[in-house]
N, C-alpha and C positions, 0 to 999 in steps of 0.2 A: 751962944747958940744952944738953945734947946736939944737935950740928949733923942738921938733916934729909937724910936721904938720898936723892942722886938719882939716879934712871935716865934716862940717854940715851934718849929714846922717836920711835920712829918709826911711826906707824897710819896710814891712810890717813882718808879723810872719810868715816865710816859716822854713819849714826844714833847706834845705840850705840858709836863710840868720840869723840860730840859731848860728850856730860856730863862726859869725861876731859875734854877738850879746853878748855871752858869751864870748869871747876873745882865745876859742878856735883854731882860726884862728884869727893869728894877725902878724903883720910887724914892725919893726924897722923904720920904713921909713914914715909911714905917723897913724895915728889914725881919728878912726872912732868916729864923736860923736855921738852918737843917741837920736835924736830927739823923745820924744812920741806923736804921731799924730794918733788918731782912731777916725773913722774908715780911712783908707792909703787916699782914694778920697778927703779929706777933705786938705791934701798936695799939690794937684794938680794946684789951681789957684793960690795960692800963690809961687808956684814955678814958674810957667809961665810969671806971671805975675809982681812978684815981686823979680825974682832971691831968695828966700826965705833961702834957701839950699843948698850946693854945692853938694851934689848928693845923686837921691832921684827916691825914683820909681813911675814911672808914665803910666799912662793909655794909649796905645797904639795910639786908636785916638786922647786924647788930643797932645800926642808930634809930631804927625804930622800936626792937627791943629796950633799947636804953630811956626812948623818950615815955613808952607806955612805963617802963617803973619806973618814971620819975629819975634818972641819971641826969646828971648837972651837963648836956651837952647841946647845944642850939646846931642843928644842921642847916646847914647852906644851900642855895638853890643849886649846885654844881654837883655833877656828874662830872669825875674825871677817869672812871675806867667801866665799858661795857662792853658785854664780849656775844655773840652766839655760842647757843649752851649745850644744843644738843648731843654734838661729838665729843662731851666730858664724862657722857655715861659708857663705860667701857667694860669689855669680857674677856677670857681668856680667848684665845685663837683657837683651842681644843676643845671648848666646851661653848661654842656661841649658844648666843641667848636673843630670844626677839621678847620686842616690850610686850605686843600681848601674854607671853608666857610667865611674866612676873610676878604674879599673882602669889603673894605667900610666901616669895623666893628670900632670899638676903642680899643687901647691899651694902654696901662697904662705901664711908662718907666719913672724912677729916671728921666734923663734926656736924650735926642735924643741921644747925643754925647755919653753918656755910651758906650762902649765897648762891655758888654756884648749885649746889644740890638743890636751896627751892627752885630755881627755876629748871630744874633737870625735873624735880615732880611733878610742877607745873607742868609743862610740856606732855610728860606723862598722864598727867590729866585731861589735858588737851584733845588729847593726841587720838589715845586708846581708853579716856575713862576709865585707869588706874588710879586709885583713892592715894596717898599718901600712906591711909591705915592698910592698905591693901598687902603692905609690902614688908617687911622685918628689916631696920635698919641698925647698922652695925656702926658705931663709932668711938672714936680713937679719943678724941677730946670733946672737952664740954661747952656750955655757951661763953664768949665773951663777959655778959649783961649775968651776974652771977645770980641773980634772983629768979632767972629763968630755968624751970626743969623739965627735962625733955619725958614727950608725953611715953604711954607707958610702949608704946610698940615701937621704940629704940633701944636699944641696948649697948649700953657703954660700955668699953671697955677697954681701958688705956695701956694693957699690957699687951695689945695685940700686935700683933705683926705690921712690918707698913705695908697698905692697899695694893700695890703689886704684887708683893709675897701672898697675902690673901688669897688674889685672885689665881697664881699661881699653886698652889695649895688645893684649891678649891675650896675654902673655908667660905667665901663669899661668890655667890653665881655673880655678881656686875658691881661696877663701885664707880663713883664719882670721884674726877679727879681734876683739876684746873690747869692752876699755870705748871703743875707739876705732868701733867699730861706726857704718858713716854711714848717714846718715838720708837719707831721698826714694825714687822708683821707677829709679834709675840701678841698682842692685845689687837682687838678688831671692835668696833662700834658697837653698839647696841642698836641704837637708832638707825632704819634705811634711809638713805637720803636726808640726812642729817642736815650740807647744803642746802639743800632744792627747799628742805622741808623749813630751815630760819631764815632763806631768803625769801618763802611769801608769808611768815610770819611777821618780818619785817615791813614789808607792802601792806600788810594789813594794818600793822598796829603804828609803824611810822617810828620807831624808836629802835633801840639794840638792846639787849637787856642791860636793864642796871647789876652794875657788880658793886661798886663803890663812888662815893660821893664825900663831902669835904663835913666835917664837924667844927665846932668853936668849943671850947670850953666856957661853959657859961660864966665864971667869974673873968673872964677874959673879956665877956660881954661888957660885962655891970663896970669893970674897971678901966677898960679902952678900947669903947666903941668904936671910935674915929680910926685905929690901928685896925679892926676885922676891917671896916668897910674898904679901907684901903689894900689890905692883906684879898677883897674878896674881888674887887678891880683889875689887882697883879694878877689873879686866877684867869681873868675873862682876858687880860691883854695876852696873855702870855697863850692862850688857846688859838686868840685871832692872828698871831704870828705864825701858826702853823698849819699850811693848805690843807684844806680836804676834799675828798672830790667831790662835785658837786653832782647831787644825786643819788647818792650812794650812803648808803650806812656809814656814820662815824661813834668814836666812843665816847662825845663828850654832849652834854646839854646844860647849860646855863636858864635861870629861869624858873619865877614861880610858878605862871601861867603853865610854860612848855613842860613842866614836870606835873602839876597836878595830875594827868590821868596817867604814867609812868606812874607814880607813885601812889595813886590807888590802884592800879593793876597788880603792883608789890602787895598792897597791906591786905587786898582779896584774898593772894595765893597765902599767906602767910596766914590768917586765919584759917581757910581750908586744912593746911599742914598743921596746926595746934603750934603757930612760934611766934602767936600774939594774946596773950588774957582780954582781948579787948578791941575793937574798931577804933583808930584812932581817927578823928577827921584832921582835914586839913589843918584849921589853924591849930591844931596840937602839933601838929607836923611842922609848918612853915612860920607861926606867929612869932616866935622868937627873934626867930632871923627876920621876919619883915619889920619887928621893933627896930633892927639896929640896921637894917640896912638899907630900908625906906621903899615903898612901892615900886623907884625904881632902878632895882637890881634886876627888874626883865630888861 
C-alpha cells in the first residue's frame, strides 16, 4: 500500500477547522499534520516567505501582498475566518474620540498590513471619508511579505509599548485591536453603533469581512496536486459539518465565483491604503488554484 500523503497544516481554532483537527473529518487519501503555531499571525512570514507549510491559513492582505511580489503561494477559494470590524477601533475611556475627529490624530495598529486595520480604514473611508493618509499611524511590527514598505505616513516602531499601554499613556488617541480586543469599561469604541452600523453593511454587501483564507505552497502544487485538491475537499467537508444559521452572517465562504467580488472589495481598499504596488486581477488571484483544483471547486 501506497504511503499517505501529508500536508504540513497550519489552521487556527475555528469551529469548522475543529472536525479536521479531531479527525472527525478525515480522507484516505491525504493526512493532515497539524502544526501548533499561536497566536495563527506568527505563520504568516514564514509561510510566504519561506514555503514553511503546505497549507496553512493566512491573512487576507498578506496573500495578496505575497501574490503581487511574486511569493511562491497559490491561495484557495476558502475563507475560514471573518469577523465585523468596526468595534476593533478602540479609545481610552478618559479620552473618547469620534471618527470624525481623527483627522491627523495617531493610531496605534500591531502592524499597517494587519487585516483587521484595513478594513477598520476602510470603514473609515466609508463611513466619514477619512483617507488612510488622513491619519498617523503607529506600528509595532512590520509586513509579513518582506518586500513590502509601509508608506511614508506610518511610522514604525518596534520598541513601543503594547497598544493598551499606548492608549493608556496617551501616546496614541485610538488603536486597532482584534482577537486581542480587551474586555471591561477601561477602553470604549470609537465607532457609534459599531453593531447596527456592520449589520447593514452586511445586508448590503452579503459577506462578513474577510480576515483570513487558506494558502498552498506552490511547490506543493507543482509536486502533489491530487494531495491540495483533497486537503481543499476536507476544508469544504469539514465546514459542511457545522450549522450556521441560516440567514445570518457566517465566517466562512468556499468559492471562486462567491469570492470574486469579496476579493475585489479587498484589493480596492488595499490600493486606496498604499498595501498594494499594483491591481492585481482575478486570474493573478485565483488562476493558480483553479490549475490545480479545476473549475469545480465552487
Amino acid at each position: 500500500m501506497a504511503e499517505l500523503p501529508v500536508l504540513r497544516t497550519v489552521l487556527g481554532d475555528h469551529p469548522h477547522t475543529a472536525p479536521l483537527k479531531n479527525r472527525d473529518v478525515d480522507s484516505t487519501r491525504v493526512r493532515l499534520d497539524f502544526l501548533p503555531v499561536s497566536p495563527i499571525h506568527r505563520a504568516f512570514a514564514p509561510m510566504v516567505r519561506e514555503e514553511a507549510y503546505d497549507l496553512c491559513e493566512l491573512a487576507i492582505v498578506t496573500a495578496l501582498q505575497a501574490i503581487a511580489y511574486g511569493r511562491p503561494v497559490v491561495l484557495l477559494p476558502a475563507v475560514v475566518a471573518a469577523r465585523f470590524q468596526r468595534g476593533c477601533l478602540i479609545a481610552h475611556a478618559a479620552r473618547p474620540v469620534r471618527p470624525e475627529d481623527l483627522k491627523g490624530k495617531r493610531i496605534g495598529v500591531r502592524s499597517f498590513t494587519q487585516t483587521t486595520g484595513m478594513w477598520v480604514r476602510a470603514h473609515l473611508a466609508e463611513d466619514y471619508g477619512l483617507a488612510a493618509q488622513d491619519v498617523h499611524w503607529i506600528t509595532r511590527e512590520g509586513a509579513h511579505v518582506a518586500e513590502y514598505t509601509d508608506p511614508a505616513f506610518v511610522t514604525h516602531d518596534p520598541h513601543s509599548a503594547a497598544l493598551p499601554d499606548m492608549l493608556r499613556e496617551g501616546l496614541v488617541d485610538a488603536a486597532v485591536l482584534g482577537n486581542d480586543l480587551p474586555e471591561g469599561e477601561e477602553f470604549v469604541p470609537v465607532f457609534p453603533d459599531a453593531a447596527a452600523r456592520d449589520e447593514q453593511w452586511w445586508r448590503r454587501h452579503g459577506f462578513m469581512p474577510i480576515n483570513h483564507m487558506v494558502a498552498v505552497a506552490a511547490s506543493t502544487c507543482r509536486e502533489n496536486a491530487s494531495a491540495v485538491r483533497e486537503g481543499y475537499a476536507l476544508l469544504r467537508r469539514a465546514d459542511a459539518s457545522v450549522k450556521h444559521p441560516d440567514g445570518r452572517p457566517h465566517p466562512t465562504i468556499f468559492g471562486f465565483e462567491r469570492l470574486r467580488e469579496p476579493v475585489e472589495a479587498v484589493i480596492d481598499a488595499c490600493l486606496a491604503q498604499e498595501l498594494l504596488p499594483r491591481r492585481l486581477s482575478p486570474e493573478e488571484v485565483f488562476g493558480p488554484a483553479r490549475e490545480v483544483l479545476g473549475n469545480d471547486a465552487d
